[in-house]
N, C-alpha and C positions, 0 to 999 in steps of 0.2 A: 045364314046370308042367302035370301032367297035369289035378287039378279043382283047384275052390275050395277043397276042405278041404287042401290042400298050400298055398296063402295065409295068409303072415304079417302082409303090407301090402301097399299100393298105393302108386303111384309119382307124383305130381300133375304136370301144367302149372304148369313153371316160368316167370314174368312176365317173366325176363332171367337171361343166363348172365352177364351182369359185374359185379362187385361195386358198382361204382357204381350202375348200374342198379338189383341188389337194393334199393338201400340207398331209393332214390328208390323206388320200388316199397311198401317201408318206411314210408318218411315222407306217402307218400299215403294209407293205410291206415291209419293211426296218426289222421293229421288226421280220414279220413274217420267214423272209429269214436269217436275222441273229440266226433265233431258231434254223432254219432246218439245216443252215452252222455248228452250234455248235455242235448240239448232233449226226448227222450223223459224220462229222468231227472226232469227240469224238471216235462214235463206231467203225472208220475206225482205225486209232489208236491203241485202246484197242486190237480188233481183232488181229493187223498185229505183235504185237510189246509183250504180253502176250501170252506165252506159252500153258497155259491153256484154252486157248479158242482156240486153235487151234485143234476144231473137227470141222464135217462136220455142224451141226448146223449153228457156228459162222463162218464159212466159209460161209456157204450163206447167211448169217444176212451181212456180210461185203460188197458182192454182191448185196446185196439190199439195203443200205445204200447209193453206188455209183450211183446208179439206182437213188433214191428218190432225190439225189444230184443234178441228171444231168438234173431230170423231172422239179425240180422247179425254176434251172437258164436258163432253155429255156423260160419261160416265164416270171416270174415276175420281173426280169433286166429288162427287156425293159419294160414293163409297168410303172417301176417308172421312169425310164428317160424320156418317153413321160409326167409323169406327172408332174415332175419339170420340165421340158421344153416347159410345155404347146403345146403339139403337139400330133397329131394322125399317123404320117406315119411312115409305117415299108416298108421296100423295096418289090421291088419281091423275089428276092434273098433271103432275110431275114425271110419272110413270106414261102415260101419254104422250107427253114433251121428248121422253129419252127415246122414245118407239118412232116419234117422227124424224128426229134429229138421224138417227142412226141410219134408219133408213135415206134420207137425204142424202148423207156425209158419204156412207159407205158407195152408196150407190153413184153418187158424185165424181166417188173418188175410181169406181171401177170406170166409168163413161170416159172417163180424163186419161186412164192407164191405156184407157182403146185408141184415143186420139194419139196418144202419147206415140204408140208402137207406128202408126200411119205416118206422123210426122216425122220418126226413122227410116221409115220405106223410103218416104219421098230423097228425103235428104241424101240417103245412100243410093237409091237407086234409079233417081229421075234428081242428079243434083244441079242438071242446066237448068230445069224446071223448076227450081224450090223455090227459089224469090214470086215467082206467080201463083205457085201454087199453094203456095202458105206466106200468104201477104198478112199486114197486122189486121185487114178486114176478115180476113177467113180464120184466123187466129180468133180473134174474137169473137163470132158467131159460134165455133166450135164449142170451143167454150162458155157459151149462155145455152147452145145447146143440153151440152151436158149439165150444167145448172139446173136447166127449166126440166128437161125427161125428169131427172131425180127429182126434183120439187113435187114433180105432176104423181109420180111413183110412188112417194113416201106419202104424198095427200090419201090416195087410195087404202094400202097398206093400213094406214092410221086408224083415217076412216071404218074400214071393213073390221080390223081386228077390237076396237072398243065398241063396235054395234052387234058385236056377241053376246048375247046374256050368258052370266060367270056367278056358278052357283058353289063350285067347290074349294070355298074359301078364299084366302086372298095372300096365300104365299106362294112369292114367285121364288124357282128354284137357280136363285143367279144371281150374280151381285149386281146386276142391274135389269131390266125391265127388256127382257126378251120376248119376244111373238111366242118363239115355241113354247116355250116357258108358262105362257100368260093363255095360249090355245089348252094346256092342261086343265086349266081353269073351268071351262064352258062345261055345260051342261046340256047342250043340246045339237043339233046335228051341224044348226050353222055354222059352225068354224069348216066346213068342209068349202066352203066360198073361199076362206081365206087360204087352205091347201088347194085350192085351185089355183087363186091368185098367184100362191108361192112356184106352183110348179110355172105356171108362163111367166112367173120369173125367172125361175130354171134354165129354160129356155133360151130367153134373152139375153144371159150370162153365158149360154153355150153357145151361142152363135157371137158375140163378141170374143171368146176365146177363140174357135175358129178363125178370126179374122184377125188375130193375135198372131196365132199361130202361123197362119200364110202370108202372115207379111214378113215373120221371120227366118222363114224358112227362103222367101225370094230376099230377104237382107243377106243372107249367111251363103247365097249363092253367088250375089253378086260382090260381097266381099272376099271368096276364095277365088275369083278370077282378077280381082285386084294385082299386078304383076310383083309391085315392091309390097316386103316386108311391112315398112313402115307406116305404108297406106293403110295396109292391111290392119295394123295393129291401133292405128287410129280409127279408124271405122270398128271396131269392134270395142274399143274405150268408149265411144259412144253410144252402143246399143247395150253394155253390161251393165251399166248400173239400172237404167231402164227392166233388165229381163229380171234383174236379180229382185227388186222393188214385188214387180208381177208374181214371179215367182214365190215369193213371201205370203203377198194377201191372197195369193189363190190357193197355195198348198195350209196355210190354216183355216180359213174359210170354209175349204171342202171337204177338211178335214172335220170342221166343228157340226158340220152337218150333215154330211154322208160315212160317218165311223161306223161299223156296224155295232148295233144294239148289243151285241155280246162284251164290248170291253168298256161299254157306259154307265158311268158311275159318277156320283154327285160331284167326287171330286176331282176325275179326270174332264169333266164336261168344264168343272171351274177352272183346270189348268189352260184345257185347249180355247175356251173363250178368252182369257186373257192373252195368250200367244194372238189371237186375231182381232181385240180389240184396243189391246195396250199397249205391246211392243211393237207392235210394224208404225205406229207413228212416230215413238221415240228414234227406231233404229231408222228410218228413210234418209231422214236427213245426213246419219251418216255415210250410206251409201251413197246417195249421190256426190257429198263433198272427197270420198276417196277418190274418185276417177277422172273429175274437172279439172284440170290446173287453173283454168277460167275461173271459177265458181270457189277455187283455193283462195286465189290471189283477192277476188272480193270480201271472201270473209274475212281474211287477215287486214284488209283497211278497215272494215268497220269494225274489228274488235281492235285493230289500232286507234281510231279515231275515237270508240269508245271509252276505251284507257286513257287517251290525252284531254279528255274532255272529262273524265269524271278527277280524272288528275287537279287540272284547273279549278273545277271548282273549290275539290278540298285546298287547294290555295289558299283560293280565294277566302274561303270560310275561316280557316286560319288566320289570316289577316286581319 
């Protein structure tokens, strides 16, 4: 396989060579996906269609929702159709699609985690100021913001890492189409463009943590001089589900790529990717619904309304 342009597809990390195992492989995927389908699903809903959640908060909880959506059906669809299929090949094209997607979503979804923790700040600690200061026009730009950065981010990315010529072979070591992965690949010096790239990425993800971090640090200040209890314990209901989310995508994340090369092995690299590709979508949704009573009370109408409307019909259909 001289370069990329002689690439029809890619070959992925298979989870097991025995059918059984595919199969269970399968059924863990299927469950995990139908969780994330559900309670994202769920908060899309709740948010758009409840009056009451319509502040800046759940505006961006809804935006992340779609985010977490789009992270986990770029990759684990096609992983269980290679596995009930018993096959490894994803296209070029395809493998291109997951590289851009991911990079979007994830990065999407960190830009939204940054706004996220600022609309905390404000709330707790400029709260005569939050109605101006997060109006649904500034609400809204933020967030096309962070749309458009990541759009502009994963074009690049995309861009720069398929204009590598990839001479040694066309197996990627992952059950779906990672950069690093896919940088093994090259044959030649230029993938050092795209490890540039990566590190002023680096970069821009260290300085929104930064800005993460000192907004939390002046939240958890101005919550310990809160005088009553109660205050106190409502302003920190507020900011835990938030830290707890951050704290998720950022401790697998950094972990899946700063672990040191001594404990990296095919199948710990396969564990700690799926810990930051698969479950922090499934699990978000339930951390946010733990701490809302807000965000409670919605969902239980819409899966009541669900249940009396799917009721109705089978009525009806009976009849």
């Amino acid at each position: 396989m001289s370069n990329s342009s002689s690439l029809n597809e890619f070959l992925l990390l298979a989870f097991a060579d025995t059918r059984e195992l595919q199969l269970l492989h399968f059924s863990l995927f299927l469950g995990t996906y139908l969780a994330a389908l559900l309670g994202n699903g769920l908060i899309i809903i709740a948010v758009a269609y409840d009056h009451h959640l319509h502040t800046p908060m759940y505006f961006f909880l809804l935006n992340l929702s779609l985010l977490d959506l789009g992270t986990i059906s770029t990759t684990v669809p096609k992983s269980m159709a290679n596995s009930l299929m018993d096959t490894r090949a994803i296209s070029y094209s395809g493998c291109a699609a997951q590289v851009f997607l991911l990079f979007f979503l994830l990065g999407g979804e960190y830009s939204l985690l940054t706004i996220m923790s600022y609309d905390r700040y404000v709330a707790i600690c400029r709260p005569l100021h939050y109605g101006t200061i997060m109006d649904s026009r500034a609400c809204v730009k933020m967030a096309a913001a962070a749309w458009g950065s990541s759009f502009l981010y994963s074009v690049m990315h995309t861009a720069n890492t398929f204009s590598i010529p990839l001479c040694q072979g066309n197996t990627v070591d992952q059950f779906f189409c990672e950069v690093p992965q896919i940088l093994k690949l090259s044959c030649s010096d230029s993938y050092l463009r795209e490890i540039g790239l990566l590190v002023v990425s680096g970069c821009l993800v260290f300085g929104c943590f930064i800005f993460i971090v000192l907004s939390y640090v002046q939240i958890f200040t101005a919550v310990l001089r809160i005088p009553s209890e109660q205050g106190r314990h409502k302003a920190f209901s507020m900011c835990i589900p938030h830290l707890a989310v951050v704290s998720l995508f950022l401790s697998t994340d950094m972990f899946a790529y700063l672990k040191p090369p001594s404990i990296s092995s095919p199948a710990v690299d396969l564990v700690v990717t799926v810990l930051y590709a698969v479950v922090p979508p499934a699990v978000n949704p339930l951390i946010y619904s733990m701490r809302s009573k807000e965000l409670k009370d919605a969902l239980r109408k819409v899966i009541s309304w669900t249940l009396f409307s799917s009721g109705n019909i089978a009525i009806a259909l009976h009849k």
